[in-house]
Structures are given as C-alpha cells and as structure tokens.
N, C-alpha and C positions, 0 to 999 in steps of 0.2 A: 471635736475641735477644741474645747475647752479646756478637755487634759491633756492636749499637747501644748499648748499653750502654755495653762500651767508647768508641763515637765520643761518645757522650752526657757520659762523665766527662772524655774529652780535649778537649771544646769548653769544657766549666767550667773546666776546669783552664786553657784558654790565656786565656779570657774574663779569670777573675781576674787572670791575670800580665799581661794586657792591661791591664785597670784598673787595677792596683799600680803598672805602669811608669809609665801616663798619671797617676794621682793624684801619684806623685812627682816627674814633671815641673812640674806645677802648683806644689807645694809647694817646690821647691828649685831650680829651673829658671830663675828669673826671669820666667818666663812671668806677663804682666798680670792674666790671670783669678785667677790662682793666689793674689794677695791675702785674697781673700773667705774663702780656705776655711783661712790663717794665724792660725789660731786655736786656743793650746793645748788647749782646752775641747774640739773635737771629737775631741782625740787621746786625752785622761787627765785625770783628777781632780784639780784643785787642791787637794783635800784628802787625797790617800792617794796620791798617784805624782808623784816627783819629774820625771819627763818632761815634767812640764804647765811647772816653771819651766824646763829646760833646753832645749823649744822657745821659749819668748819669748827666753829669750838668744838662741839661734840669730835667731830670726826679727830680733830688735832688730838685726841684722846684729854682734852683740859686741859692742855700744856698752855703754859702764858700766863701772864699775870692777872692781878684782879682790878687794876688801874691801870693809864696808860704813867709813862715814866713821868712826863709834865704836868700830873693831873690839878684839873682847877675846876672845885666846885662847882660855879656858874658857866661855865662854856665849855665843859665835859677834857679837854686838854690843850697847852700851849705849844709852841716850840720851845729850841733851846734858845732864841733869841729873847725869850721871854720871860721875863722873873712870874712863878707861876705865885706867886704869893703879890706882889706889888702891882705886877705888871709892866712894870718896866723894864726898855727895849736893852739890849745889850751897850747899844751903840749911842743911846741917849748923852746927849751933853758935850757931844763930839763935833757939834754943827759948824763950831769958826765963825760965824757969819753969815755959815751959806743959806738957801733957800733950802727950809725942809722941806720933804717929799715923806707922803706918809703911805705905803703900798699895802694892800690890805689883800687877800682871796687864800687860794689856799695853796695846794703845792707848785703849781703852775707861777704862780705870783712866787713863791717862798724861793723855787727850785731846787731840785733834788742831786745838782754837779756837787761836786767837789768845792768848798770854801776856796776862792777865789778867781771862780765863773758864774759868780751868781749877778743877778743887776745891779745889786748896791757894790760889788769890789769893782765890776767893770765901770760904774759910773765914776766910782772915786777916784778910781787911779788913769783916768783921764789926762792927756797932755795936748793942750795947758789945763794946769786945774780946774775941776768942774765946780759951775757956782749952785750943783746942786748937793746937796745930803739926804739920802734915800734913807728913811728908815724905815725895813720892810718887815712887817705884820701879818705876812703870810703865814699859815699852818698847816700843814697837809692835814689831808682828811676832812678840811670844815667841807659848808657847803653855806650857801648864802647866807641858812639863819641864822650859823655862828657866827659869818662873818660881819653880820651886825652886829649881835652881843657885842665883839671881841671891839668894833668900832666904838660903841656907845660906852664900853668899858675906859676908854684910853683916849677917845677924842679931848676930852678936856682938858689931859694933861698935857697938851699942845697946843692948843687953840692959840693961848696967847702970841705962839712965834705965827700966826698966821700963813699952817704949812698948804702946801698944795695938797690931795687927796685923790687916789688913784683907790680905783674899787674893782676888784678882780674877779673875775667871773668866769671857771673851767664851764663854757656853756654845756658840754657833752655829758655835766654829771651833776655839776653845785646845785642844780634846780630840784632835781629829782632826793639829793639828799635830805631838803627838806621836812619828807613825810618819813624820816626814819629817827627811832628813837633808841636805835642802836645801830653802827657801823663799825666794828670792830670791838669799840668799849660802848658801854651807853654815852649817849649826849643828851642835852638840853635842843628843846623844839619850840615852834612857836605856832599855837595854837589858834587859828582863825575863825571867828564866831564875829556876832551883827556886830560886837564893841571894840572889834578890830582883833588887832593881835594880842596874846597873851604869852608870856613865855612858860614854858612849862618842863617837868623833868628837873627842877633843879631844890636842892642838889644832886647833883649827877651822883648814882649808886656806884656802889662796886659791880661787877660784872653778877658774882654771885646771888647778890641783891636784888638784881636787877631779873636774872633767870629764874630767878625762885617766886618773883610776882608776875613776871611775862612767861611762862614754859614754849616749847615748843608750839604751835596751832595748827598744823599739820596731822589731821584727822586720815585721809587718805594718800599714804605715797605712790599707790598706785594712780590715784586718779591727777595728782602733781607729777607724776614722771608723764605720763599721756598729752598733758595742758599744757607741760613745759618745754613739749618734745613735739608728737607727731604734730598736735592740734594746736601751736603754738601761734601758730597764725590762721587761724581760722575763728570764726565767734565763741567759738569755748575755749580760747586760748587766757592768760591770767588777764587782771585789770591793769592797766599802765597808771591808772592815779593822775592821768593828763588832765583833768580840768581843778583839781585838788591842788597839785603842784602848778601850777599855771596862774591861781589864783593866790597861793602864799606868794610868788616868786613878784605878783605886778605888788601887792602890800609891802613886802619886803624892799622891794627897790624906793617906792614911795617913801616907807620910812627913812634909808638911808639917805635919799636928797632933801626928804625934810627936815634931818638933823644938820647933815649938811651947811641948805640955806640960812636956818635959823641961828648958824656962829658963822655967815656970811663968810664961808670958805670956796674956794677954785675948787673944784673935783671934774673929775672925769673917770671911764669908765673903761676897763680894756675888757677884752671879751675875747678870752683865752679859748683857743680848739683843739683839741687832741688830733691824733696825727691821720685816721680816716676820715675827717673834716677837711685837714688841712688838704691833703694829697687828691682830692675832688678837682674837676675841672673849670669848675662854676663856685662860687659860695654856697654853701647850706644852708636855706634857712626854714630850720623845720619849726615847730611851735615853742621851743626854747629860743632858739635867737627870736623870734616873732616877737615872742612875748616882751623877751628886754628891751629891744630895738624899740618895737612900738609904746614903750614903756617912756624909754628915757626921749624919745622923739616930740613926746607927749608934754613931757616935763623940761624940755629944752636943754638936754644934759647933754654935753659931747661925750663921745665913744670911739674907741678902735680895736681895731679887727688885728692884730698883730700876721695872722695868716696868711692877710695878703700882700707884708714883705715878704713872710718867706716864699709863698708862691712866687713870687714878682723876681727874688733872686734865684729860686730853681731855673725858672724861666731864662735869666738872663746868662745860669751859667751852665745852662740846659741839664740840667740832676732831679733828679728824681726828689721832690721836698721830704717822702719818707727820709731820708738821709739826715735830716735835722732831728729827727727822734729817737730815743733809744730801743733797742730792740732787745732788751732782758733787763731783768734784775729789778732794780730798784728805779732806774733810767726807764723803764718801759715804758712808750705813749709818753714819754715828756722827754721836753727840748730837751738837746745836749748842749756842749759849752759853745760851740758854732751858732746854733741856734740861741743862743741866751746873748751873743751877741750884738746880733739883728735885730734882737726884740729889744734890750737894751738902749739900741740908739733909735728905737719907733718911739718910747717910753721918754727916751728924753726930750727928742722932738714936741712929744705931746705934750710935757708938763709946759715947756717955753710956750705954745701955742697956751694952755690954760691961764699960765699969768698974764699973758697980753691980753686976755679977756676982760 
C-alpha cells in the first residue's frame, strides 16, 4: 500500500513538473500555439496583482515607453489638460465670473469622446450662457488614491474662487486600483497602517526601475492558469483584497471630505458605473457602492448615481442603455457623446442643488 502511494505521489509530482515545463514553453518559448493561452487574465487579476500588467509588458515583447507621456513624480501621470510640471489646468483663468466647477476621478469624469462632447464643451456652450465653468481634473487610469493626491495637489490653487467640488468615482474599478503599485506604468499608493495613511511609491520609477525591484512573483503558472480558470470560483480561486480595498476606499473618502470641509467648500459626489452595472435591471450594490454609499451617508455628503438617468432615459425611449457605451477601441465601457450628454445635464443639475446647500 505504501509503494503505490508513493509511486502514486511521484507520477503527480512528475505529471505537474511535466505540465509546468510544457505550459512555459508555450508561454515564453515562442512556440505558435503558445499565443492563445498569452493572456494576463489566465494568470492574475487586473484588479488586485500587478503580474496581470507586467505579463502584457513581457508579452508586448517591451514595446512602450519607460514613462507615461504626462509623467509627474508624485501622482505617477496627468492628462493633457494638465501642466505636468505646475499643475495647472488648461482652461484656468477662463472663468468670466462664472461659478467654478472643479471635476476630479478618472476617465469616466475626464471622457474619452472626441474634444467637444466632453462635460466641460457641453456645459460651456450652453444656450443661454452657462453661469457655470467646469474645470475638469479627471485622468484616465487614476483610481481614488490618486485621485486624492491630484485633489490635495491643486485644491489650494482654487480655494479662494470658492469652486464647487465634484469627486468622481468609476465604482466598478477606482476602489480596487488602490492596492496596485503598478497599472500600466508604476504609480504612487497609499499605504494604511494604525497612523492612518501614508503615501507611498513616490517618486514614481521608470517602469524599468520599477521591474528590476518588483520582478515577476509568479512561481507557478500552472497552478495560476488552474486558480484563474477552472477553480476561479471555488475556495482556491485568487484573493479579491475586498477587505484591504474596502478599508483604504472608507479612509480615502474620509480624507477627501476632510479636506474638503476644512476650506468649507460644496462638494458632492458622482458615482460613475460602467456599462454591465448600468444595463442591470435593479442598481448594483455590491461592496464597492456599499462601501462609498455608506461612507458618505455617514459623513453627510450628497452623491449621484448618473446611471439612473440613463436607465430612466433607455426606459423612456425603450433602448437598450448598452447603447450609451462604446463597444471598441478606446470608447469601450465608457459613455459615448449621447451619453456624456445626459450625464452632463445630471452634473449640472447637481452642482446648482450643491450651491443652494
């Protein structure tokens, strides 16, 4: 009984060093077949393991730069709305008089249309004139923590016109970006311990830099293709980081209404969904909206849900809400010009609702 036992554990045991050698020939081998299965996603979680973007480098063969084009030390990168050296906005000093609007999250907030479908052209060119002036601070790619930096960065330079504050939030991913220290390029993180937050990662490396002290941590791609595939949902499936991410996201919200309240500005809160949120027939509320919801509920901070215009107008012109997002390219999972329009006028509704506050 013993020695089949034994020969039983040394056939698994050679079986899998068998498959491990053969899966990483496929995968790094240049072996033809080996494309199919080049795909971060079997290996790690695009939202909790930075391995998912350090196999597409690898995989991209290194193609890409070693910063993003905007890059800024302390908040890993800007847009082009943004002087990556001063920080200031494009459109700064443009106001007239009007009420600034300060829009802050990330792509969802920024929008990915075409210049002059985004919320700040639709608000401007307004008829009759709008008495508001959007300066929006959005950046693709952040995720809450930079979106505080990038707040705490620029709030000051504003404070005095005492703008309104609008704080954006793609709930289906900003949360979860938190616990990553690289998404494309490296970024800066913020680190939570008993004396609260700390920022950390900064200055943000070169990508190079950054791979040469973090490598790869994938010890088994056999045992990541199995976790991330058949057993994906079962208890040996990866970790989701939900009570990690849950716990920077309620700190993180607190800091930005504490910063907020203490230069006694309006703000409010939008709380952006990508488009299998949106297209549900009910609201989602899984532990990300939880979290904020009960966050800012807590703190007395208005919020909205921009989704359920659009819902509310699919409804009314019986369409399908998919139809407000795009379906490729750089458009994927985010509003089109139709949809940036609806949100648009939710956004301005709110801000007028914030200054009667």
């Amino acid at each position: 009984m013993k020695r089949r036992l034994l020969a039983l554990t040394i056939a698994l045991v050679a079986a899998a060093l068998f498959l491990e050698i053969g899966l990483r020939v496929l995968l790094f081998g240049g072996v033809g077949p080996g494309w199919a299965l080049r795909r971060p996603s079997r290996f790690a979680d695009y939202q909790s393991d930075e391995d998912y973007y350090k196999l597409a480098r690898l995989w991209r063969q290194g193609a890409g730069r070693e910063r993003p084009q905007r890059y800024h030390p302390s908040l890993g990168w800007v847009s082009n709305a943004i002087d990556p050296v001063t920080l200031t906005h494009s459109s700064d000093g443009q106001r007239e008089g009007r009420q600034l609007v300060l829009l802050y999250g990330d792509s969802y907030s920024h929008c990915v249309t075409p210049v002059g479908t985004r919320f700040e052209d639709l608000i401007h060119r307004s008829d009759p004139p709008n008495p508001l002036h959007l300066l929006n601070f959005g950046v693709s790619g952040y995720g809450l923590d930079q979106t505080t930096m990038l707040f705490e960065a620029t709030i000051d330079s504003h404070a005095h016109a005492a703008p309104v504050v609008l704080i954006g939030v793609f709930v289906d991913d900003d949360l979860d970006r938190c616990v990553l220290e690289m998404r494309g390029f490296p970024k800066p993180v913020f680190q939570l311990d008993d004396e609260g937050l700390r920022p950390s990662g900064i200055p943000a490396p070169t990508l190079a830099e950054y791979l040469e002290q973090h490598p790869l941590g994938i010890r088994s791609y056999l045992a990541r293709f199995l976790t991330h595939g058949p057993l994906r949902h079962t208890g040996l499936g990866p970790s989701s980081h939900e009570d990690e991410k849950s716990a920077l996201a309620v700190a993180l919200t607190h800091r930005l209404i504490d910063g907020l309240e203490e230069r006694s500005l309006r703000a409010g809160f939008v709380l952006f969904e990508g488009e299998a949120r949106t297209a549900t027939s009910a609201p989602v509320n899984d532990w990300r909206m939880t979290t904020l919801v009960q966050t800012l509920r807590q703190r007395d901070v208005p919020f909205i849900r921009p989704s359920e215009a659009l819902r509310a107008k699919g409804a009314a012109e019986e369409r399908d809400v998919r139809g407000f997002f795009g379906q490729g390219g750089e458009l994927s999972d985010h509003y089109t010009p139709e949809a940036n329009a609806v949100v648009a006028a939710v956004l301005e509704e709110f801000v007028l609702q914030l200054e009667a506050r």
